[in-house]
C-alpha atoms as an extended CHARMM CRD file, in Angstrom:
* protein
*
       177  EXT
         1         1  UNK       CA             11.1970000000      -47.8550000000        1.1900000000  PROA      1               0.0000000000
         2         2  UNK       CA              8.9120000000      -45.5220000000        2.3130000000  PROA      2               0.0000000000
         3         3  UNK       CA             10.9000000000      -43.9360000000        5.0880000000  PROA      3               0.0000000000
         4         4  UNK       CA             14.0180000000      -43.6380000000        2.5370000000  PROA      4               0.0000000000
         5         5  UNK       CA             11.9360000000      -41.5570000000        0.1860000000  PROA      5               0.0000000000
         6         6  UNK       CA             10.6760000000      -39.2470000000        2.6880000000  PROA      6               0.0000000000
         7         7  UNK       CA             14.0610000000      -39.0580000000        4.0510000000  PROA      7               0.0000000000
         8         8  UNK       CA             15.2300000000      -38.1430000000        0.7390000000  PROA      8               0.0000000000
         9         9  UNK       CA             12.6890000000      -35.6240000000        0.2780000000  PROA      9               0.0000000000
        10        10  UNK       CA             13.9740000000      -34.1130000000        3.4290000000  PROA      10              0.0000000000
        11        11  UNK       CA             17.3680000000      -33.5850000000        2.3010000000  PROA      11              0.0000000000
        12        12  UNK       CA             16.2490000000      -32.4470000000       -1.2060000000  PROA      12              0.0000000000
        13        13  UNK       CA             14.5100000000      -29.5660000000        0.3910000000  PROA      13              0.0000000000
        14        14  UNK       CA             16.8080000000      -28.2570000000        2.3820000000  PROA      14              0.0000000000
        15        15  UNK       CA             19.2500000000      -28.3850000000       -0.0620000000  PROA      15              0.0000000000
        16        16  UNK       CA             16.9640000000      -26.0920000000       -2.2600000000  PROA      16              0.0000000000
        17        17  UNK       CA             16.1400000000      -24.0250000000        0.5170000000  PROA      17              0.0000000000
        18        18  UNK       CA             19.9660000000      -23.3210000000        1.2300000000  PROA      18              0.0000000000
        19        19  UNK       CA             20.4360000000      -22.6630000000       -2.7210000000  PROA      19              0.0000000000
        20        20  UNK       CA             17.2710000000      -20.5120000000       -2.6410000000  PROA      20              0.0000000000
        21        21  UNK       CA             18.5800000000      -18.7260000000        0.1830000000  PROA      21              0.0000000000
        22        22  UNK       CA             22.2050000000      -18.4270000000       -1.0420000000  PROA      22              0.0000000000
        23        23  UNK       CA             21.0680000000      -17.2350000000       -4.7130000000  PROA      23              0.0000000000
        24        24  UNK       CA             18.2020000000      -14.9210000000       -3.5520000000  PROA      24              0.0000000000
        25        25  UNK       CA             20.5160000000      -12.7740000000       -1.8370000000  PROA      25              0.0000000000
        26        26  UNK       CA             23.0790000000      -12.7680000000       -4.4740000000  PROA      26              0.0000000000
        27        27  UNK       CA             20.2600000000      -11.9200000000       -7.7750000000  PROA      27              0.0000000000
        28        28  UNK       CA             18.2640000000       -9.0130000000       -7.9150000000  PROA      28              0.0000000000
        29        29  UNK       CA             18.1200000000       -5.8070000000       -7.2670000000  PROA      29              0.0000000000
        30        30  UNK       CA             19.4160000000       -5.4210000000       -3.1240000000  PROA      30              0.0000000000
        31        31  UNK       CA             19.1480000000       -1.9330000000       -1.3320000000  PROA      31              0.0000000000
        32        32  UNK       CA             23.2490000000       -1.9360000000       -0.9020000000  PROA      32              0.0000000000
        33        33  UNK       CA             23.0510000000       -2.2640000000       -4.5740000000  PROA      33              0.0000000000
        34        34  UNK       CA             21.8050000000        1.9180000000       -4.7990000000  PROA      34              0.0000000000
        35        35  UNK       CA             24.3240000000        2.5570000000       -2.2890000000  PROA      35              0.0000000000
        36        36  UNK       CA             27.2930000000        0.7840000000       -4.1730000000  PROA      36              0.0000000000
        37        37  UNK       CA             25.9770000000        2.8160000000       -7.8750000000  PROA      37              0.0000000000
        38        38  UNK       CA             25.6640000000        5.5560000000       -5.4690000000  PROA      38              0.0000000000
        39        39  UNK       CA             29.7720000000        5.4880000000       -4.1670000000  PROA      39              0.0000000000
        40        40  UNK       CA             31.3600000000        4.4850000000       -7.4080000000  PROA      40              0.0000000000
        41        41  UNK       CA             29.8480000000        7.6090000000       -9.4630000000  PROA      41              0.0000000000
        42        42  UNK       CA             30.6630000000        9.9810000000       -6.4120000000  PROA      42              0.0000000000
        43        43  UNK       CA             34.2510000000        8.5760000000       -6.6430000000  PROA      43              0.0000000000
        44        44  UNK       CA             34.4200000000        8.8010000000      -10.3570000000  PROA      44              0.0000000000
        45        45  UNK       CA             32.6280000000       11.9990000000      -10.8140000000  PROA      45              0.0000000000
        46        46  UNK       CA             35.0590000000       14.1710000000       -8.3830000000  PROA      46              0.0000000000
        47        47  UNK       CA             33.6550000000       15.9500000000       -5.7970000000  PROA      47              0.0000000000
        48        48  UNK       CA             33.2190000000       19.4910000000       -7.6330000000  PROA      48              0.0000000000
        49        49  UNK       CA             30.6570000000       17.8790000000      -10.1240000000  PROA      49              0.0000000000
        50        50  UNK       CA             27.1870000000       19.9830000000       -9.3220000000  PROA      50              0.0000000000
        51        51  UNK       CA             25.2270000000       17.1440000000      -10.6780000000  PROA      51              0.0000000000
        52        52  UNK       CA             25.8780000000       15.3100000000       -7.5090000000  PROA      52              0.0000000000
        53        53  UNK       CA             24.7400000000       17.2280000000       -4.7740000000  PROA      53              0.0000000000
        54        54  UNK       CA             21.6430000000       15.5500000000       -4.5530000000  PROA      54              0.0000000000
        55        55  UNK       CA             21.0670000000       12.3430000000       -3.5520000000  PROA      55              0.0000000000
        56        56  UNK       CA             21.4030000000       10.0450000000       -7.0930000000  PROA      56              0.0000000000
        57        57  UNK       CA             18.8050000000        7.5870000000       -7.9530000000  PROA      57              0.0000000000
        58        58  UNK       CA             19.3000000000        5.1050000000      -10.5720000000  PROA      58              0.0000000000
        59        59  UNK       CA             18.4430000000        7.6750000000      -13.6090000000  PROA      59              0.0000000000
        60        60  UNK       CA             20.6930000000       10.6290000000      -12.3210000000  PROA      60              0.0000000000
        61        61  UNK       CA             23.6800000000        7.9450000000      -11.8390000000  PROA      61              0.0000000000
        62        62  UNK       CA             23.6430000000        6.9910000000      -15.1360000000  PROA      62              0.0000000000
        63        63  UNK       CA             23.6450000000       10.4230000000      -16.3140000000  PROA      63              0.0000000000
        64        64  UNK       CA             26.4120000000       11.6170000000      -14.2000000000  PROA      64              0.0000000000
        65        65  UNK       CA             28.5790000000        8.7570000000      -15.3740000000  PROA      65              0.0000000000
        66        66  UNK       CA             27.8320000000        9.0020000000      -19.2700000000  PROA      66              0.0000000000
        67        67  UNK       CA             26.8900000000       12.5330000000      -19.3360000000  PROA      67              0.0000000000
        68        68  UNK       CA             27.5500000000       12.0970000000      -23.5300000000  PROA      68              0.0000000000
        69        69  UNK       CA             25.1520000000        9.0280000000      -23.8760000000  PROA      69              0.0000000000
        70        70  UNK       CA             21.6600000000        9.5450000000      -25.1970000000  PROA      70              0.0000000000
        71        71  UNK       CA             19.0300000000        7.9750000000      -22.1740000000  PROA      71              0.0000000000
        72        72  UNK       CA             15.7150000000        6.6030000000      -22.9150000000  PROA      72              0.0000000000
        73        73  UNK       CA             13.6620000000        4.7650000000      -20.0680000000  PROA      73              0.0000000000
        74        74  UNK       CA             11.2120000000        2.4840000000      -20.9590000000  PROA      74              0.0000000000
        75        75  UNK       CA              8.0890000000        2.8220000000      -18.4030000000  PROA      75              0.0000000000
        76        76  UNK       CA              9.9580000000        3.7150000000      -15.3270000000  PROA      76              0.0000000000
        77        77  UNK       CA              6.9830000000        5.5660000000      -14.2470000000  PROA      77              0.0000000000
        78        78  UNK       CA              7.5710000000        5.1340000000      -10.7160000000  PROA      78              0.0000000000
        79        79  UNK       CA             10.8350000000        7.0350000000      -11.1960000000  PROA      79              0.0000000000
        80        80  UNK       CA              8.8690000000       10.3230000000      -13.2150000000  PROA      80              0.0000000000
        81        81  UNK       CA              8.7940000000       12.7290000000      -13.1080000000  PROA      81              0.0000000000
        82        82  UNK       CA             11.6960000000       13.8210000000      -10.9000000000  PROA      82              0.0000000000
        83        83  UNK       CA             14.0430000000       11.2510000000      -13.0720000000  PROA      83              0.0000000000
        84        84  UNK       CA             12.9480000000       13.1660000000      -16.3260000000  PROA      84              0.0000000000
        85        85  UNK       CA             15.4170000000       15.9710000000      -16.1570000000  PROA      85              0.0000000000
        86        86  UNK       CA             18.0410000000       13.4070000000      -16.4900000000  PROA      86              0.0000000000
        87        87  UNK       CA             16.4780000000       11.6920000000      -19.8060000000  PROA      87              0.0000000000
        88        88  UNK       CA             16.6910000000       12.5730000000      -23.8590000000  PROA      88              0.0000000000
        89        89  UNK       CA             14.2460000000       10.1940000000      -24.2950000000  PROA      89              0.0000000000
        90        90  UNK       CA             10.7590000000        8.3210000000      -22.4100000000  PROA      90              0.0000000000
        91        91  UNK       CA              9.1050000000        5.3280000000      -24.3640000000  PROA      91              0.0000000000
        92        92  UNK       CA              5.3410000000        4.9640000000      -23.3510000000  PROA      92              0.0000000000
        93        93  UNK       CA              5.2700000000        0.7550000000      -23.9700000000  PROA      93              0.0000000000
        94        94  UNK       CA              2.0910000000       -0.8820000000      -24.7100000000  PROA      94              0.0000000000
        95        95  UNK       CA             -0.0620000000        2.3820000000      -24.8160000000  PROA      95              0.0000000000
        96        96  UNK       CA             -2.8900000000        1.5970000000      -27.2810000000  PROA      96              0.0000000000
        97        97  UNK       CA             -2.3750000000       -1.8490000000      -27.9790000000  PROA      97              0.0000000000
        98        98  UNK       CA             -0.7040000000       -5.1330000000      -26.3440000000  PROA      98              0.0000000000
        99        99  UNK       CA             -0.2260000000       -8.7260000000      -27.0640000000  PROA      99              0.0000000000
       100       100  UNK       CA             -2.8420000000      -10.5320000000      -24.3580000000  PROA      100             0.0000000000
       101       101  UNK       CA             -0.6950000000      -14.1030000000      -23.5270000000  PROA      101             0.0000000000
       102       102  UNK       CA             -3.6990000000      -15.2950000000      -22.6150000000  PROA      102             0.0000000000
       103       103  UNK       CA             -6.0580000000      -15.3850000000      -25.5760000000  PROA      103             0.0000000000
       104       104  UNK       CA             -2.7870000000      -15.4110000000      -27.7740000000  PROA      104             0.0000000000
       105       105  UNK       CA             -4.0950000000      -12.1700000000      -29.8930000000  PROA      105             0.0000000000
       106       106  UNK       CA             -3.4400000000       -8.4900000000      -29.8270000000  PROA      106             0.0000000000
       107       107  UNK       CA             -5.5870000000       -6.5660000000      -28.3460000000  PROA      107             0.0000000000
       108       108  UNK       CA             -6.4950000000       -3.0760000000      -27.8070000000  PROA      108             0.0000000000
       109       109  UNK       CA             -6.4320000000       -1.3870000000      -24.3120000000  PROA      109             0.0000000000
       110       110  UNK       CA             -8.3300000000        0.5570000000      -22.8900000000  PROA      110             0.0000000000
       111       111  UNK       CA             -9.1540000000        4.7690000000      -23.1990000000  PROA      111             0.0000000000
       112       112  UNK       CA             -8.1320000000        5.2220000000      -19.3560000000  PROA      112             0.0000000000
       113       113  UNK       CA             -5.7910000000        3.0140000000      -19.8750000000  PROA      113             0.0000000000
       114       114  UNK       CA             -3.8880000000        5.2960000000      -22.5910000000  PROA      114             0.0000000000
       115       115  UNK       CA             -4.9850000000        8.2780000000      -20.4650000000  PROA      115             0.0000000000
       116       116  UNK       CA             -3.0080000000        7.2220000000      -17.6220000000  PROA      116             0.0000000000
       117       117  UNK       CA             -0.0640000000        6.3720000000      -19.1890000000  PROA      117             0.0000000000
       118       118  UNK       CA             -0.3280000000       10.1370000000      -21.5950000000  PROA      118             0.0000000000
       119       119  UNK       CA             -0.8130000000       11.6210000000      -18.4070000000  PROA      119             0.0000000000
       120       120  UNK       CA              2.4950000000       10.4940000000      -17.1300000000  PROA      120             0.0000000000
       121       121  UNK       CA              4.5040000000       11.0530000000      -20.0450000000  PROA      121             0.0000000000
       122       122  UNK       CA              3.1200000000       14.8420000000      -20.4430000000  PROA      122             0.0000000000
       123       123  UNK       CA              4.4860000000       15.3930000000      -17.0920000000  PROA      123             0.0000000000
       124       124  UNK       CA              7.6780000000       14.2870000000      -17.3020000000  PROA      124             0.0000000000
       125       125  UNK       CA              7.7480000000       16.3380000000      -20.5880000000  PROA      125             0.0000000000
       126       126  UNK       CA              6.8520000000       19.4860000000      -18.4150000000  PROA      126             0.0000000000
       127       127  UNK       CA              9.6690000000       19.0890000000      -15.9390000000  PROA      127             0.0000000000
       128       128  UNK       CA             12.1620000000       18.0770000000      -19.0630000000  PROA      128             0.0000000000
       129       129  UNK       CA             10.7020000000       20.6350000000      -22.0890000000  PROA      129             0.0000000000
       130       130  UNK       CA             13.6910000000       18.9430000000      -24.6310000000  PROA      130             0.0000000000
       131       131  UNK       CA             12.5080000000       15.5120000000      -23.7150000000  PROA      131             0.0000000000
       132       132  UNK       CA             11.1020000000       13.1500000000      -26.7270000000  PROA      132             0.0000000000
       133       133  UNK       CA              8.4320000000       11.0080000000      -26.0400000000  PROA      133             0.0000000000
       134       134  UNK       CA              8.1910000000        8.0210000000      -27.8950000000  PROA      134             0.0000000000
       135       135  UNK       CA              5.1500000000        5.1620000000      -28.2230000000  PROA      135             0.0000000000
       136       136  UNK       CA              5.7640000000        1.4640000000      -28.8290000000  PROA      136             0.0000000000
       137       137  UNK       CA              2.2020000000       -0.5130000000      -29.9050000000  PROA      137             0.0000000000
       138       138  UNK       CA              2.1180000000       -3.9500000000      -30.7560000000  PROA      138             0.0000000000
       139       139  UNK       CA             -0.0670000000       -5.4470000000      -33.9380000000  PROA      139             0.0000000000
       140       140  UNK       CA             -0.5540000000       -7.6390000000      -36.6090000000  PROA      140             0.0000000000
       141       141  UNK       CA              1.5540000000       -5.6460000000      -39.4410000000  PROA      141             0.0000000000
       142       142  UNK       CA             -0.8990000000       -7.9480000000      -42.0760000000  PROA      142             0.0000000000
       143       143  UNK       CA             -3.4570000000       -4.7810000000      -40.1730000000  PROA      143             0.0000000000
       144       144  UNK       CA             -2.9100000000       -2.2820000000      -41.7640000000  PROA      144             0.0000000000
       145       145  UNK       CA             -5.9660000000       -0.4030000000      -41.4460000000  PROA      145             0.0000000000
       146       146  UNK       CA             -5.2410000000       -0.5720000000      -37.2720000000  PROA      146             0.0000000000
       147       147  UNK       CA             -2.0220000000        0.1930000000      -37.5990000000  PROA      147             0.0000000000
       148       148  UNK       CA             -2.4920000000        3.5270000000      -39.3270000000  PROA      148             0.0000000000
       149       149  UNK       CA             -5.0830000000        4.0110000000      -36.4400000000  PROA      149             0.0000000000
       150       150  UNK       CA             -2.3270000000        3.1180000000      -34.0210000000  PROA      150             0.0000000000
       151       151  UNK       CA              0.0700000000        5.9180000000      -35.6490000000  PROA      151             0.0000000000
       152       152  UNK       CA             -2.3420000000        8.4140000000      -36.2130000000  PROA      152             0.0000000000
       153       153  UNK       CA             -3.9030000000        8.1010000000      -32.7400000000  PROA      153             0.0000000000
       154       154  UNK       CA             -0.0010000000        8.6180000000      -30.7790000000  PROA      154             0.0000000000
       155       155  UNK       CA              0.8690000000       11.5380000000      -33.3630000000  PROA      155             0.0000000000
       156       156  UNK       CA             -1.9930000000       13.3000000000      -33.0650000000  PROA      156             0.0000000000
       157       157  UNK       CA             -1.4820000000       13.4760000000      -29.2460000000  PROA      157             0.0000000000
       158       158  UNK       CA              2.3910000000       14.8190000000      -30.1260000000  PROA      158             0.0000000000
       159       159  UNK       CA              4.4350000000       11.5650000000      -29.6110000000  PROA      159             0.0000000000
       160       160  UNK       CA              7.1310000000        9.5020000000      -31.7440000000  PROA      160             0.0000000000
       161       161  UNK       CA              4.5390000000        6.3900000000      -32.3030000000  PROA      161             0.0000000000
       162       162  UNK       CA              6.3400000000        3.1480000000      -33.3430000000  PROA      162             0.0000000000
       163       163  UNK       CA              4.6120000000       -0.1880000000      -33.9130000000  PROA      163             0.0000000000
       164       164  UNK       CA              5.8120000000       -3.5410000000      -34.0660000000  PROA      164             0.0000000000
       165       165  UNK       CA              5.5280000000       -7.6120000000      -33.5920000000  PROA      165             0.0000000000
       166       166  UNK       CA              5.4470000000       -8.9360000000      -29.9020000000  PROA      166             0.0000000000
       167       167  UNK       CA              8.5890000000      -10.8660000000      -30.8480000000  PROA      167             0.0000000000
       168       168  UNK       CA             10.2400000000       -6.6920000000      -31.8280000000  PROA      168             0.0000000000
       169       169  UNK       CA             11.8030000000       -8.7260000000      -34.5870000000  PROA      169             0.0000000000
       170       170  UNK       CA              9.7780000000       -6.5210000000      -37.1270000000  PROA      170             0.0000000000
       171       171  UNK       CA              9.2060000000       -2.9290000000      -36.7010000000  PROA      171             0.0000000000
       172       172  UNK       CA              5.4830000000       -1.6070000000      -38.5760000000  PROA      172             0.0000000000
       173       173  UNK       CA              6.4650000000        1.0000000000      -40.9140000000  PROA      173             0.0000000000
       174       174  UNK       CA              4.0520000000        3.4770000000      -40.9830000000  PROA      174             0.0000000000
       175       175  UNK       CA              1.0870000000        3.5670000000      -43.6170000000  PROA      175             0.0000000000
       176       176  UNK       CA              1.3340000000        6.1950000000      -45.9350000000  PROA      176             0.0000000000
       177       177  UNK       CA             -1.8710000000        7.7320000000      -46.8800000000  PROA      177             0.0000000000
């Protein structure tokens, strides 16, 4: 009995290692993925288009293949500044506040924390002067007293603060007065 379990165990595994294997190359993000964006808006853009005589990264492709659409990134901070020229819009997520998963409450971050992120959203503004940059917190709405802190604390450094629930089901209108 023994033997047939460990036998089956066997064969169960490398079963899920050949599905792991097979699926893992087929989900994700793959580095022929940025090459196949990178052909299909060359082809469709038409080789005059100035736009695309630089290389494209995920940003720029987008905006060469919907150059009418409006473009907000959410946090892409590893793609900023040099994607901001391509944006209308950059969303700072989570910059004062955040839900913390594991003492299921929300919970306020910290000043170098907000720093950090301000500090990257300022310079993306700088290389893209018409860009708007937005602020989603997270809180209690029944708050109110922290949510006007919230607001007042992202206009008062000169972004478009919104707050909502963790679920985004309810967005925090802001308290007047």
């Amino acid at each position: 009995m023994f033997i047939q379990i460990l036998v089956l165990a066997v064969i169960a595994a490398v079963v899920l290692y050949q599905l792991y294997a097979t699926l893992g190359r087929r989900v994700g993000r793959q580095p022929e993925d940025a090459t196949a964006v990178t052909k299909t808006v060359l082809a469709s853009a038409g080789p005059a288009d100035p736009v695309l005589k630089e290389p494209l990264d995920g940003v720029a492709a987008l905006r060469a293949r919907f150059a009418g659409i409006r473009l907000m990134l959410n946090r892409g901070y590893a793609a900023l500044p040099d994607s901001a020229v391509h944006l209308d819009y950059l969303l700072g997520e989570s910059m004062a506040s955040r839900w913390s998963f594991a003492q299921k409450r929300y919970e306020m971050l910290s000043d170098s924390d907000w720093q950090w992120q301000a500090e990257r959203l300022r310079a993306a503004k700088a290389r893209n002067p018409r860009l708007i940059l937005t602020t989603l917190d997270y809180w209690d709405p029944a708050d109110q007293r922290t949510v006007a802190s919230l607001y007042a604390r992202e206009r008062a450094a000169g972004f478009r603060p919104y707050v909502a629930t963790l679920a985004l089901d309810h967005l925090i209108a802001e308290p007047s007065g």
